[in-house]
N, C-alpha and C positions, 0 to 999 in steps of 0.2 A: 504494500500500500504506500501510499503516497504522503512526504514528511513535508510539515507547514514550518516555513522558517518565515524570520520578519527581521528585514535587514536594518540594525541600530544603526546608521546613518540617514536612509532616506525615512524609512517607517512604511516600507513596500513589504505587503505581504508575500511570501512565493510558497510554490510546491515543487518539490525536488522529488527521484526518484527516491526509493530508500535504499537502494545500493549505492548511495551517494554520502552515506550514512559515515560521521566524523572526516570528509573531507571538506576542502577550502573552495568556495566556489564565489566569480564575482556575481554582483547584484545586477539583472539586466535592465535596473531602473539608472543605478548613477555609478555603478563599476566597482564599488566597496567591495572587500571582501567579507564572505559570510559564511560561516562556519554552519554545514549543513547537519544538525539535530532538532527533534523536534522541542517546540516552545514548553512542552509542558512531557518532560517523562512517564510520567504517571498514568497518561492518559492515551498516548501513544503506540501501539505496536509495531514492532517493525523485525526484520530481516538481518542476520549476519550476515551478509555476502561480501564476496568482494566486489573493489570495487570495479565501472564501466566508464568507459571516456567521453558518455554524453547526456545531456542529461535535459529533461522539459521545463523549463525555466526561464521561456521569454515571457515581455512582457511587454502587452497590448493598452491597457487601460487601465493597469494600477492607483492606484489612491495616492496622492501625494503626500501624505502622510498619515499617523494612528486615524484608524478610524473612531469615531464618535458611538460607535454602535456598541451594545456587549459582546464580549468575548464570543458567546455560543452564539451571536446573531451575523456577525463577520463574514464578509462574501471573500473568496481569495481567487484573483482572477489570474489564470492563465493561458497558456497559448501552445501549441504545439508547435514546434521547428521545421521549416521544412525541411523535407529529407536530401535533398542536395545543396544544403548551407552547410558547407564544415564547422567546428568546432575549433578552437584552438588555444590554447591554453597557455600560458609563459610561467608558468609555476606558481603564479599567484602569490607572488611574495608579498611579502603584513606590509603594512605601510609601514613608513619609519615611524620609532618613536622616540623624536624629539621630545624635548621637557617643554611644559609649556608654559606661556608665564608666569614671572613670580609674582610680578604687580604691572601695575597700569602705566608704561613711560606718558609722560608727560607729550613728548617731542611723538610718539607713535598716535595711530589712531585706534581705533577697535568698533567691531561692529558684530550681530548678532543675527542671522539667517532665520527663518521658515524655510520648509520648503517650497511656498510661494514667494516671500517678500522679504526685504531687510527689513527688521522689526525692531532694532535699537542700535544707536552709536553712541559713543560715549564723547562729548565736551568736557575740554579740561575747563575746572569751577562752573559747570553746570551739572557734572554727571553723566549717569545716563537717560539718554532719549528715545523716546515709545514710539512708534508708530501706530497711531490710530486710525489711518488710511487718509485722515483729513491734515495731514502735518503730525509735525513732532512735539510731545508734550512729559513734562520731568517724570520718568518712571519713580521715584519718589516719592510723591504728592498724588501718584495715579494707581497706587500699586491693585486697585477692582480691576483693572483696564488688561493686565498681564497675564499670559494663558498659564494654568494651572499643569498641562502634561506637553509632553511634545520631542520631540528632536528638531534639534538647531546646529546651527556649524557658527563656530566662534569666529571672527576674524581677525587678527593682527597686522594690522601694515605701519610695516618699517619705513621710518623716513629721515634721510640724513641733509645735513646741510653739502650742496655741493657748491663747486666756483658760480653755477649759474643761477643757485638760491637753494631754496629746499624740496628734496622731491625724494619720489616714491622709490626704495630702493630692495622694497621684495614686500610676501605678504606671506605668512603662515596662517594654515585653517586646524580649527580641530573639530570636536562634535559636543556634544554637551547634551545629555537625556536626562530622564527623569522626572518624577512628580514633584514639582512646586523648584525646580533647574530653575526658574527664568523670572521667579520672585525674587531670587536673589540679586537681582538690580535694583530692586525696590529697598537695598541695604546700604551697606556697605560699597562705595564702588567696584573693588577689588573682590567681595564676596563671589561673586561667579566666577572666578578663577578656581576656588575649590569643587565647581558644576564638571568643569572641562574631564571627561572621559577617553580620553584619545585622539587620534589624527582622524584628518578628515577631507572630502573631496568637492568642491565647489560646483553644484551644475550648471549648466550653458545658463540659463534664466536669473540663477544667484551672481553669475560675475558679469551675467548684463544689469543686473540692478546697481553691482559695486562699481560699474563704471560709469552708468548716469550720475552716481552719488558724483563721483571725480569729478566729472564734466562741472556739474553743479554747482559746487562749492571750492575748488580750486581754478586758478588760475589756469591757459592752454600749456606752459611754460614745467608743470605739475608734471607730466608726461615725457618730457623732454628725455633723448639719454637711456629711457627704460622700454628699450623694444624687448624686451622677455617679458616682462609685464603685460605689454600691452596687448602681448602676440597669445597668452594666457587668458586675457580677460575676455578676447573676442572669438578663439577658438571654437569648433564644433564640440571636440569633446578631449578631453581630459584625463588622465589616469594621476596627477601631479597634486598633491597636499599643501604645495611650497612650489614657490617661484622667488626667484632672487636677479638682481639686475648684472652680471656680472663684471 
């Protein structure tokens, strides 16, 4: 029978064969890697076998992130492969794992993903900033306004002063899950740095939001110098955690 996994970075249901059973396989929602067992042991049966080099695991119309539904009400939508699409595989190595911040620099920025939208930045002596679809307002003063469960990718961007001013000189992501992960901005600035659960992969839709944000509120001159950057933020797609200007 067939093993229900739920990929912690995007929050895409899948179904895996169960000869696929303790291997590493990526997410066909945003490329993550996902360790195929099922979500709940107990409830599960499944197969020792070994294992096979292919497996039904695309995906058509996934949910972009937890569903709202209960547990036993959950639709998990898959798709079957065609049979002359190969597979292929590169071994699937874990993402790196960098450490992730220790605190908030001043001179960096940081922002906070959905899987639909950028939903907070952080100003330095304002904090951080909520999105309520209508503008930005102090997650501090608003904390009814902030979602209670979810998966989010953290953002870091590096920025140093160069001869031509100050620009963008890499960006590290990570992920951040959990019930009540994203109240923590409603603290502490720094308090969601203890949220952060690992590395993490930016979809095409997230690094077209983080570069309106650019456009927006930096200068064109902001961009200057960092074609790794920029060549990351407009790609089709991505396997990369970390981009750095070299």
């Amino acid at each position: 029978m067939a093993i229900r996994v739920r990929c912690k970075n995007c929050g895409s249901k899948i179904v895996a064969k169960d000869e696929l059973l303790g291997q590493t396989r990526r997410c066909p929602k945003c490329q993550s890697p996902v360790l195929i067992k099922p979500e709940d042991d107990a409830n599960v049966e499944y197969k020792n076998t070994s294992a096979k080099s292919a497996y039904d695991v695309t995906n058509q119309s996934l949910s972009p992130g937890p569903s709202s539904l209960a547990p036993d009400q959950e639709e998990i939508i898959t798709a079957e492969l065609a049979d002359d699409l190969p597979i292929v595989y590169d071994n699937l190595e874990r993402l790196p794992t960098h450490e992730p911040p220790a605190k908030l620099i001043p001179d960096y920025r940081y922002f906070i993903f959905s899987h639909e939208q950028l939903i907070a930045h952080w100003e330095v002596g304002k904090g951080w900033q909520f999105n309520t679809g209508n503008g930005y307002v102090n997650a501090r003063q608003n904390r009814e306004l902030l979602p209670n469960s979810g998966t989010f990718k953290f953002v870091e961007m590096i920025i140093e002063q160069q001869e031509t001013g100050r620009q963008m000189s890499g960006l590290r992501t990570f992920s951040i899950s959990g019930r009540w992960a994203i109240q923590a901005i409603a603290c502490e600035p720094e308090d969601i740095l203890a949220k952060i659960d690992g590395k993490a992969v930016l979809t095409k839709q997230q690094r077209q939001q983080l570069l309106v944000f650019i456009r927006q509120h930096y200068m064109p001159e902001f961009l200057q110098n960092t074609n790794a950057v920029y060549e990351y933020l407009i790609c089709e797609f991505t396997r990369e955690s970390d981009v750095f200007v070299s």
